[in-house]
BAFI-3210 file (N, C-alpha, C; in Angstrom, 3 decimals, decimal comma, padded with zeros to 6 digits):
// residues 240
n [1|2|3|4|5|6|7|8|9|10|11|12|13|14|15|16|17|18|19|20|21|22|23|24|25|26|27|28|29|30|31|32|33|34|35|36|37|38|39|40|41|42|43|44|45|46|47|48|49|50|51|52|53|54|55|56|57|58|59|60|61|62|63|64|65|66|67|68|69|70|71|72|73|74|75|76|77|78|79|80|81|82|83|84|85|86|87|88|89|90|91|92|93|94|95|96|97|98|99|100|101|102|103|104|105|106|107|108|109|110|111|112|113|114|115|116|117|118|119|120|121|122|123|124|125|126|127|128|129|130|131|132|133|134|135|136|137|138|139|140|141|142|143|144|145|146|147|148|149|150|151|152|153|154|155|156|157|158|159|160|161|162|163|164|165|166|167|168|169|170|171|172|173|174|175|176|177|178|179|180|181|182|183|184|185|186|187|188|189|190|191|192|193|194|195|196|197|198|199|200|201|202|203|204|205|206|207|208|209|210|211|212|213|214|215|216|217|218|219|220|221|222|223|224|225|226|227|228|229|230|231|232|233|234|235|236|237|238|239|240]
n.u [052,431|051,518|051,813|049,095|047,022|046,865|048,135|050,953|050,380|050,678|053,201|054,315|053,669|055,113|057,332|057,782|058,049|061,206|062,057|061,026|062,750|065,324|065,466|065,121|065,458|067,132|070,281|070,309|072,483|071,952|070,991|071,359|073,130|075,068|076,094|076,381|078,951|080,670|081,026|082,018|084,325|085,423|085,537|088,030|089,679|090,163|090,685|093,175|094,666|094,067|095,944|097,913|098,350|098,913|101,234|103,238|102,502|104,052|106,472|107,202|106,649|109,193|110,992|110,906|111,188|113,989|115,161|114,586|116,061|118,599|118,256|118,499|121,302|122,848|122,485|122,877|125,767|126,401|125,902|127,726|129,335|129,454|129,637|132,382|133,132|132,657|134,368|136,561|136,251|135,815|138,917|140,359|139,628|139,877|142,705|143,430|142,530|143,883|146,425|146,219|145,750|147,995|151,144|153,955|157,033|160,135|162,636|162,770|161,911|163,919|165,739|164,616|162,605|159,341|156,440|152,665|149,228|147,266|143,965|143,889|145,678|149,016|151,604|154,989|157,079|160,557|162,780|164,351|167,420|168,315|168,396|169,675|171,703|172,121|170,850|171,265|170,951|171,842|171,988|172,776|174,884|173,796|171,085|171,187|171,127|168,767|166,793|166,975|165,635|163,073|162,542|162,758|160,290|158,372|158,169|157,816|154,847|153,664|153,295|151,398|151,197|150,877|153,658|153,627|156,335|156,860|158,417|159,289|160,201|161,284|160,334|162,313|163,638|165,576|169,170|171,718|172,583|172,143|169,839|166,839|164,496|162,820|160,368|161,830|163,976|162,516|161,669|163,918|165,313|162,934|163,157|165,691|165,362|163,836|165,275|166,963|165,491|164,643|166,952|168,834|167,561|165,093|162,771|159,739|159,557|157,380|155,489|155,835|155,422|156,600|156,725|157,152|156,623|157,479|157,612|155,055|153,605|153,285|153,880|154,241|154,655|156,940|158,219|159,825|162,922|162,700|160,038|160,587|162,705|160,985|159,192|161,073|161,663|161,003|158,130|156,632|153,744|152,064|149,924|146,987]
n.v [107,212|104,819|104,880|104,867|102,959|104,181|106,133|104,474|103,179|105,557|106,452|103,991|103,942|106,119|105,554|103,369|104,708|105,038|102,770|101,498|103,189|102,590|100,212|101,259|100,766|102,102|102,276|099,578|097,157|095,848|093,301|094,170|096,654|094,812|093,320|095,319|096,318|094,051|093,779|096,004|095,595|093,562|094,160|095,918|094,358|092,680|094,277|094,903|092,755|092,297|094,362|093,879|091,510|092,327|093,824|091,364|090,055|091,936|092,184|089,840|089,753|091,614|089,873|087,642|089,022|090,317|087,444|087,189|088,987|088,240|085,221|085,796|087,258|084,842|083,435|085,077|084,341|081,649|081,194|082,825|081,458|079,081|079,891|079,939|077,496|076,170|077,502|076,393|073,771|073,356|074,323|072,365|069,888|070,565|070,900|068,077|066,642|067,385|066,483|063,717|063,039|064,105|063,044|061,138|062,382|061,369|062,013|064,925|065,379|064,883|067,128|068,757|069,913|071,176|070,451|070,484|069,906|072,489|073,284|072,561|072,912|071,966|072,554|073,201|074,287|075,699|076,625|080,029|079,563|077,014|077,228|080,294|082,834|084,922|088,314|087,522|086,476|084,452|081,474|078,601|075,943|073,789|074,764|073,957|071,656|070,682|071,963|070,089|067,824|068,425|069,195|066,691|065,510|067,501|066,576|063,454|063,307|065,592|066,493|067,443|069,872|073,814|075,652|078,137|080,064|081,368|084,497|085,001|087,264|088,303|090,814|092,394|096,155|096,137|096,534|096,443|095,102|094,858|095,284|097,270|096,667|094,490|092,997|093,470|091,510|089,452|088,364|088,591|086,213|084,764|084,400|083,169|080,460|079,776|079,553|077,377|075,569|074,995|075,386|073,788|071,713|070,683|071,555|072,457|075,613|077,488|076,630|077,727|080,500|083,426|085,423|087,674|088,473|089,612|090,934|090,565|088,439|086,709|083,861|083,642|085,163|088,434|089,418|087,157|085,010|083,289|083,127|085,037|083,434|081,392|083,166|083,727|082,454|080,322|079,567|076,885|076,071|074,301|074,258|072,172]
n.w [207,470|205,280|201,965|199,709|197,775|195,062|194,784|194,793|191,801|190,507|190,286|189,374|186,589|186,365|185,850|184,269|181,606|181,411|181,279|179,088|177,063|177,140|176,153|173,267|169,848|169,414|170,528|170,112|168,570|165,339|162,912|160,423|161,139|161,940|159,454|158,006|158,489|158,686|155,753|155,055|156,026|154,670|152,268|152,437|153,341|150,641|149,083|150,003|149,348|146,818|145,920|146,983|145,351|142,659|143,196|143,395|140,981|139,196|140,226|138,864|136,380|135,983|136,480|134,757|132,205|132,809|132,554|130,279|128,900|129,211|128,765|126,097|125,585|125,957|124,011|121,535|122,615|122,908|119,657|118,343|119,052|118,144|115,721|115,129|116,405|114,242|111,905|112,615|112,856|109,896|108,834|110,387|109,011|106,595|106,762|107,381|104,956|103,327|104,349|104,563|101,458|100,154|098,847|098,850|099,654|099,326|098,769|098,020|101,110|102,522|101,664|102,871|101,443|101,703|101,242|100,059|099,629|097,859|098,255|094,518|093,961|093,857|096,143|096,426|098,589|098,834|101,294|101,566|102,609|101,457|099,275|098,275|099,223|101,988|100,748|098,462|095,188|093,364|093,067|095,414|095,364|097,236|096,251|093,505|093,609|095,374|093,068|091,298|092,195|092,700|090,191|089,011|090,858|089,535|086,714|086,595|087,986|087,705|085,131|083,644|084,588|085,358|086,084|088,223|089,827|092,461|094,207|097,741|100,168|103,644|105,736|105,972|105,290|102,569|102,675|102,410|100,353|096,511|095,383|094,968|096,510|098,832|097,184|094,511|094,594|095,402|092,505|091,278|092,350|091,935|089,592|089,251|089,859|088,141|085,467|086,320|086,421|083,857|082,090|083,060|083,919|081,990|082,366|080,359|079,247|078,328|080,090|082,337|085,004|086,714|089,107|091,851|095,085|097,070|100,502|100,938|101,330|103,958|105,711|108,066|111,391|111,193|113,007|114,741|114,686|113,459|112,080|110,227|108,671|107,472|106,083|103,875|101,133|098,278|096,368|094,517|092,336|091,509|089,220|088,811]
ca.u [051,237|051,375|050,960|048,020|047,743|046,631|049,685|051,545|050,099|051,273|054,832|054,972|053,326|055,890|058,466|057,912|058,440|062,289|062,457|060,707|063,489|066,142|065,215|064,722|066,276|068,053|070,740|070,561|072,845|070,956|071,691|071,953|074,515|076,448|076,330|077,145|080,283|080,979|080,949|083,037|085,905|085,674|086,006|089,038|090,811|089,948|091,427|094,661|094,843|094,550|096,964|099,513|098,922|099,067|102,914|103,806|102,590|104,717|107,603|107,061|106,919|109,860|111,892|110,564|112,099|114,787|115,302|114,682|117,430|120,085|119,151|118,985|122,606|123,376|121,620|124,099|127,147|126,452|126,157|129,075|130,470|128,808|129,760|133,479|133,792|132,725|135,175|137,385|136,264|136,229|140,042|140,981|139,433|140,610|144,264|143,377|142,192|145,604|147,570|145,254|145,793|149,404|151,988|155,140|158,024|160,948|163,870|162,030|161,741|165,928|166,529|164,304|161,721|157,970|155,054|151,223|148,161|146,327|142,999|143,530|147,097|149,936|152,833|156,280|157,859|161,524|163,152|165,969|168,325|168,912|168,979|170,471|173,179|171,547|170,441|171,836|170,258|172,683|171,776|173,978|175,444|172,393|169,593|170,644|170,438|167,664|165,896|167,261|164,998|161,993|162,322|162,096|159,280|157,138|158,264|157,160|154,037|153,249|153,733|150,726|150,333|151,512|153,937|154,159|157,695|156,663|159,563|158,934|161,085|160,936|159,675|163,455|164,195|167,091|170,510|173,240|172,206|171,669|168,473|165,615|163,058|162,264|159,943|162,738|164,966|161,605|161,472|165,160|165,169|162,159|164,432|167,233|165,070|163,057|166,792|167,919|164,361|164,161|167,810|169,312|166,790|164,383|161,462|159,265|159,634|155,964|154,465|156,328|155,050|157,198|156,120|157,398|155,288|158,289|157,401|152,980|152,806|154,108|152,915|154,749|155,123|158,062|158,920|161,189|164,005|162,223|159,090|161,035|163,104|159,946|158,719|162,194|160,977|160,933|157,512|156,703|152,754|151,074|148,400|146,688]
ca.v [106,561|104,075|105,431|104,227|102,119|104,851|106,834|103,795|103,256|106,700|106,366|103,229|104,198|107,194|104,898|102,432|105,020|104,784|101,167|101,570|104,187|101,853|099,151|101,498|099,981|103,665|102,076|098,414|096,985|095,178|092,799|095,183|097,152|093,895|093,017|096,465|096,770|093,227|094,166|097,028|094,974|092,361|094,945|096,732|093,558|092,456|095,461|094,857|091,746|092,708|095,218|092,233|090,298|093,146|093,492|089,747|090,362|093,120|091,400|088,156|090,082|092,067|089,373|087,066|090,448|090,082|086,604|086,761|089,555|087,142|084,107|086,485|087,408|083,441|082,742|085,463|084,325|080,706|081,352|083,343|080,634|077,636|079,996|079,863|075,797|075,590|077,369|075,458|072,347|073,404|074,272|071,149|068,750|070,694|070,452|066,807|065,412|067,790|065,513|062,463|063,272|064,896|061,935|061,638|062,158|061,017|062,643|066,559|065,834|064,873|067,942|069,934|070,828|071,688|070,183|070,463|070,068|073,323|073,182|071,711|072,969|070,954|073,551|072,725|075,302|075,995|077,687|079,943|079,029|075,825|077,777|081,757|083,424|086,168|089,070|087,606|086,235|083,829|079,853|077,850|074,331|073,074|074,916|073,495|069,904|070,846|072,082|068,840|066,931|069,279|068,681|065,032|065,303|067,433|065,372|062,535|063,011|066,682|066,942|068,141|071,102|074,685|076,329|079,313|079,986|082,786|084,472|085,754|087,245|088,395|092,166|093,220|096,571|096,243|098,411|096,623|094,846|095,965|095,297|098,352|096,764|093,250|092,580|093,041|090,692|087,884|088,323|087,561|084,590|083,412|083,824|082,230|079,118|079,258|079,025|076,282|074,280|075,424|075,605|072,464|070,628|070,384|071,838|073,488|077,011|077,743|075,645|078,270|081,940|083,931|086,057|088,266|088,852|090,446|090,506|090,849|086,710|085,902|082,528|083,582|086,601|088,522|089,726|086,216|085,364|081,574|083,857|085,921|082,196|080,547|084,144|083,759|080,866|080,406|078,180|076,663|076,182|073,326|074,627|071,092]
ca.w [206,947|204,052|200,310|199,410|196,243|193,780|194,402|193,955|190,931|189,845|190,644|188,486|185,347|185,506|186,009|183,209|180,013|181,653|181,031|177,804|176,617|177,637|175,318|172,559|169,147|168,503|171,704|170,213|167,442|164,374|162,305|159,512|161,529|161,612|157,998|157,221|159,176|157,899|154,591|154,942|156,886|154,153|150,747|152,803|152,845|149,823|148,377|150,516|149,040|145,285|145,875|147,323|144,083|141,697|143,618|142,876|139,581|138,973|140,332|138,126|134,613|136,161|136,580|133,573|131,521|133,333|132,334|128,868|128,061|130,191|127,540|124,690|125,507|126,020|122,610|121,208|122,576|121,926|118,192|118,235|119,307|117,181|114,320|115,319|116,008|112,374|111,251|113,114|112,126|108,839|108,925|110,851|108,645|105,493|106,715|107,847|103,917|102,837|105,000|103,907|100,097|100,162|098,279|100,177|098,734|100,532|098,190|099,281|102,493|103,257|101,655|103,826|101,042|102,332|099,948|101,028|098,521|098,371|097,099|093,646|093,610|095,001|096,160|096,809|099,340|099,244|102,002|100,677|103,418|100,761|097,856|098,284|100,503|102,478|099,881|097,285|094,112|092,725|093,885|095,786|095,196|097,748|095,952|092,209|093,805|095,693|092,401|090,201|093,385|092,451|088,598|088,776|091,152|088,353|085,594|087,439|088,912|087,391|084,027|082,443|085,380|085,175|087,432|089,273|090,757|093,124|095,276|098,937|101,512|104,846|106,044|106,921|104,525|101,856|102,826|101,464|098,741|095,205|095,364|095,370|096,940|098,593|095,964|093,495|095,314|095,145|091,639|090,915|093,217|091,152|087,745|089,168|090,367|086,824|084,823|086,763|086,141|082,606|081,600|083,771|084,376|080,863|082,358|079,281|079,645|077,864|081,467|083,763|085,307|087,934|090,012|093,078|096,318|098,340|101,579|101,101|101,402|104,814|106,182|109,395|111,827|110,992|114,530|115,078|113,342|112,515|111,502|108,940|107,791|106,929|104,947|102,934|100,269|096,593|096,039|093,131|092,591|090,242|088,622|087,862]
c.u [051,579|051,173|049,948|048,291|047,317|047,646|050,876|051,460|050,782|052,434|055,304|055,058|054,227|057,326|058,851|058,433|060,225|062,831|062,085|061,860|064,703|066,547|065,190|065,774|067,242|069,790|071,202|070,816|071,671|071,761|072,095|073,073|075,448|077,107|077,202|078,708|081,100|081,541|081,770|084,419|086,668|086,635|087,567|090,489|090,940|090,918|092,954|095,357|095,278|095,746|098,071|099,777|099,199|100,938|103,558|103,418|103,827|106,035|107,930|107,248|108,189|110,971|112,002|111,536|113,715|115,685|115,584|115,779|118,325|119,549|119,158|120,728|123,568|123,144|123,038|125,373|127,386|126,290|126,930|129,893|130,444|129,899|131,598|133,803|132,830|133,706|136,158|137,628|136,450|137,728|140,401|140,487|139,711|142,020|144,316|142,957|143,249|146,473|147,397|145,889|147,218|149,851|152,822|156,180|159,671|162,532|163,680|162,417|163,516|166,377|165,680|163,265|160,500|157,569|153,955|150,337|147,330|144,877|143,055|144,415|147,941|151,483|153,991|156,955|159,620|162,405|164,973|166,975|169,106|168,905|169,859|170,990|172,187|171,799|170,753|170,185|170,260|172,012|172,943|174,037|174,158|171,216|169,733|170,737|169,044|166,296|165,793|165,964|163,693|161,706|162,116|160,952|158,237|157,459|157,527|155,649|153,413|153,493|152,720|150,032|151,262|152,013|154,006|155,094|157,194|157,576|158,595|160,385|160,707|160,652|161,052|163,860|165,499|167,787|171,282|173,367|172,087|170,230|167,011|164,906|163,442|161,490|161,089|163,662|163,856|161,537|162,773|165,367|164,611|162,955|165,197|166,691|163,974|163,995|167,305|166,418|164,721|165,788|168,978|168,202|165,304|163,325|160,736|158,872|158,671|155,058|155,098|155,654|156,099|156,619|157,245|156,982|155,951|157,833|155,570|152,184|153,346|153,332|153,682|155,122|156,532|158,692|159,811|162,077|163,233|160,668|159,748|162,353|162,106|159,298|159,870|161,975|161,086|159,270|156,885|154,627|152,373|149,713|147,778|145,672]
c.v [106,019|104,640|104,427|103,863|102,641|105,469|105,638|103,408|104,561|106,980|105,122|103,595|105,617|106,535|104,370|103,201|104,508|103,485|100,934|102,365|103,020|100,345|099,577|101,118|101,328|102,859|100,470|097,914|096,196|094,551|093,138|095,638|095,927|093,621|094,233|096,792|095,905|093,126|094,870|096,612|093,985|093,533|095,263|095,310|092,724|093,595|094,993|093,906|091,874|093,815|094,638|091,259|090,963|093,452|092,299|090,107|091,062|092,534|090,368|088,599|090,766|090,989|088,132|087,659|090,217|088,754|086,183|087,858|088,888|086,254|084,721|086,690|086,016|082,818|083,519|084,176|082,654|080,271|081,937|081,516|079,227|077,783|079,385|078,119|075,778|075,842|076,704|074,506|072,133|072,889|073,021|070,189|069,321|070,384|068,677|065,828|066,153|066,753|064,147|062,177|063,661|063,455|062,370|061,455|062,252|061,938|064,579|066,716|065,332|065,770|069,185|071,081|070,416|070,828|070,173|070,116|071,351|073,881|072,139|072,071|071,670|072,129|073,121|073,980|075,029|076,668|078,543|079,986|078,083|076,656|079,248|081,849|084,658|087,357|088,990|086,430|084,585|082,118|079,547|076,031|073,510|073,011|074,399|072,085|070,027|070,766|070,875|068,217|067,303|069,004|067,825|064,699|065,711|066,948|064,424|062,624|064,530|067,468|067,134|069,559|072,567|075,083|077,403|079,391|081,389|082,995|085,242|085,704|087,955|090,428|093,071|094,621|096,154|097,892|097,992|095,813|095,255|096,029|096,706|098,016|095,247|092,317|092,229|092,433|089,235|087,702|087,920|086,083|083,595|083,318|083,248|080,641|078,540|078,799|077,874|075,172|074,050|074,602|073,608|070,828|069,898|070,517|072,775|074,810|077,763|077,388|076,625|079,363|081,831|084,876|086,751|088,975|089,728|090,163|090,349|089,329|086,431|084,507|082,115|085,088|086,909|089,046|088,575|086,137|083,912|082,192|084,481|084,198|081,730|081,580|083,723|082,122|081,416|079,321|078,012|075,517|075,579|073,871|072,962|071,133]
c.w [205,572|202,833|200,121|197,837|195,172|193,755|194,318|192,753|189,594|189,018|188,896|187,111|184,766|185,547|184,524|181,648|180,004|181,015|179,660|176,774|176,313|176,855|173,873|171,102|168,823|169,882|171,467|168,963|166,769|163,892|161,273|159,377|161,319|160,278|157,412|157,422|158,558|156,568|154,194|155,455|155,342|152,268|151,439|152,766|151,706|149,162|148,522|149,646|147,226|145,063|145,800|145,976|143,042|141,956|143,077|141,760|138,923|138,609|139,547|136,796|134,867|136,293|135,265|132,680|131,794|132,332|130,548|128,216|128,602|128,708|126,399|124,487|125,327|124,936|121,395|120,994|122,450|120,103|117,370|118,203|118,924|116,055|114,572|115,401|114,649|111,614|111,520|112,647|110,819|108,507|109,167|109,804|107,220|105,497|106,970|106,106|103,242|103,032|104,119|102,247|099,529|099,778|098,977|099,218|099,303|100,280|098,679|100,577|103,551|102,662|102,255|103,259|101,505|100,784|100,703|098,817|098,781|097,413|095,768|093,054|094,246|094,886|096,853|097,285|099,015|100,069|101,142|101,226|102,237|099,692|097,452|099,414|100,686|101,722|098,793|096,291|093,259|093,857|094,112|095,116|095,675|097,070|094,798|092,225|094,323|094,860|091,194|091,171|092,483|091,059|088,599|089,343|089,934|087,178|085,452|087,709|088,416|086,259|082,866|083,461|084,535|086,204|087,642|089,930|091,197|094,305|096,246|099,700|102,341|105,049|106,047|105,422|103,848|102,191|102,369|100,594|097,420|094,622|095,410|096,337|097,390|097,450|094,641|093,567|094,954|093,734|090,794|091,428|092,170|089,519|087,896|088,927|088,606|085,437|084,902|086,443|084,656|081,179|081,705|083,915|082,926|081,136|081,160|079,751|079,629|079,555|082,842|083,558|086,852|088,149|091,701|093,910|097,324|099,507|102,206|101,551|102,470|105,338|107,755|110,215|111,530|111,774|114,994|114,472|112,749|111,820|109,889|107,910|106,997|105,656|103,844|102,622|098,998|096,673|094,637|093,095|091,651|090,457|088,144|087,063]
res [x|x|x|x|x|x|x|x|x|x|x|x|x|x|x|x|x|x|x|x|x|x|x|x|x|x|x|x|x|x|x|x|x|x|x|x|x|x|x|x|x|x|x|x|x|x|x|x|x|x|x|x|x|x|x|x|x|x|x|x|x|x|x|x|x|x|x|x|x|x|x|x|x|x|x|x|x|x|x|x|x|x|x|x|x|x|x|x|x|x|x|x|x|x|x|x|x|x|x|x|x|x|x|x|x|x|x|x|x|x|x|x|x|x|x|x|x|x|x|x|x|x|x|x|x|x|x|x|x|x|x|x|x|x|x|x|x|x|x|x|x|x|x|x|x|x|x|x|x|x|x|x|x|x|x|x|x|x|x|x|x|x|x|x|x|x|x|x|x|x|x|x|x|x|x|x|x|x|x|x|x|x|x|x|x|x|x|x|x|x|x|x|x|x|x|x|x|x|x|x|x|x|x|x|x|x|x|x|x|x|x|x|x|x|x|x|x|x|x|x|x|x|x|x|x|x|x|x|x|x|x|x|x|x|x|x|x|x|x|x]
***
């Protein structure tokens, strides 16, 4: 037999809370919920992000640093090395208005004597190859033409300076000489060569100073044998 339509009625109205439940917003996102979740996705990479540039940062003053002790060291060693071609240039263009300024003197230089200008001297080298016998004292035949050469030059051309006859010789100890000392070997040299100006030659004796440097003046290593020739000199030094 059919339900009749009050007990259908029944049925439904206990039906419907079901469907009412089912819909209920506790079950159904919001737009709230979205925003909120939103929100929270967005800070988290946001974060990530400042974290990533705070790295590059890092890295960028780290290597900046970096950078600036490298040209500090290049700032250095180019001013090292400025300072050095100055002196260079210095040198070179002092020996270059020497050369420039130096008189030539043709009778000197065929007997093998040295001249330079130095400063606001003018020095006439002698090697004593041309003027002494190995440890000796005594001039040879060469060195009292040599020094006639030398007299007529300051006569000539240097006769209101003063000289300096200063002896040098080479590093090698005295053994069979009578000599004490190198030094006291440069200091005869320079008497012999101040006799033969003075005595021979009519240089005023008042206008001379000697001097003996022994071996303290080299103007050459004395480990060769053309090192320790060039130390062994008599030179003779216008004061102008």
């Amino acid at each position: 037999m059919p339900p009749s339509s009050g007990h259908s009625s029944r049925f439904q109205g206990l039906r419907e809370p079901a469907r009412n439940q089912r819909s209920s917003p506790m079950h159904t996102p919001t737009k709230r919920s979205f925003a909120i979740v939103a929100l929270g996705l967005t800070l988290l990479t946001s974060g990530c992000a400042s974290q990533q540039k705070l790295a590059d940062y890092q890295d960028e003053v780290r290597a900046l640093r970096e950078e600036r002790t490298q040209l500090k060291k290049e700032n250095r060693e180019l001013r090292a090395a400025n300072q050095d071609y100055e002196v260079r240039l210095s040198e070179a263009s002092q020996k270059l208005n020497s050369v420039k300024d130096t008189p030539q003197y043709g009778e000197l230089d065929a007997l093998g004597i040295e001249y330079r200008n130095q400063g606001n001297d003018f020095v006439i080298s002698i090697p004593s190859s041309i003027t002494f016998a190995s440890g000796k004292a005594s001039l040879t035949k060469g060195g009292r033409e040599a020094l006639a050469a030398v007299a007529r030059t300051l006569s000539k051309d240097y006769a209101d300076g003063t000289y300096w006859i200063e002896g040098h010789t080479d590093s090698d100890p005295i053994k069979k000489s009578k000599w004490e000392s190198n030094r006291a070997l440069s200091v005869a040299r320079a008497m012999a060569v101040l006799r033969a100006l003075v005595e021979e030659n009519g240089i005023p004796d008042e206008k001379c100073v000697v001097a003996g440097h022994g071996e303290y003046e080299p103007v050459a290593p004395n480990d060769t044998k053309s090192g320790k020739a060039q130390n062994r000199r008599v030179e003779i030094v216008v004061h102008r």
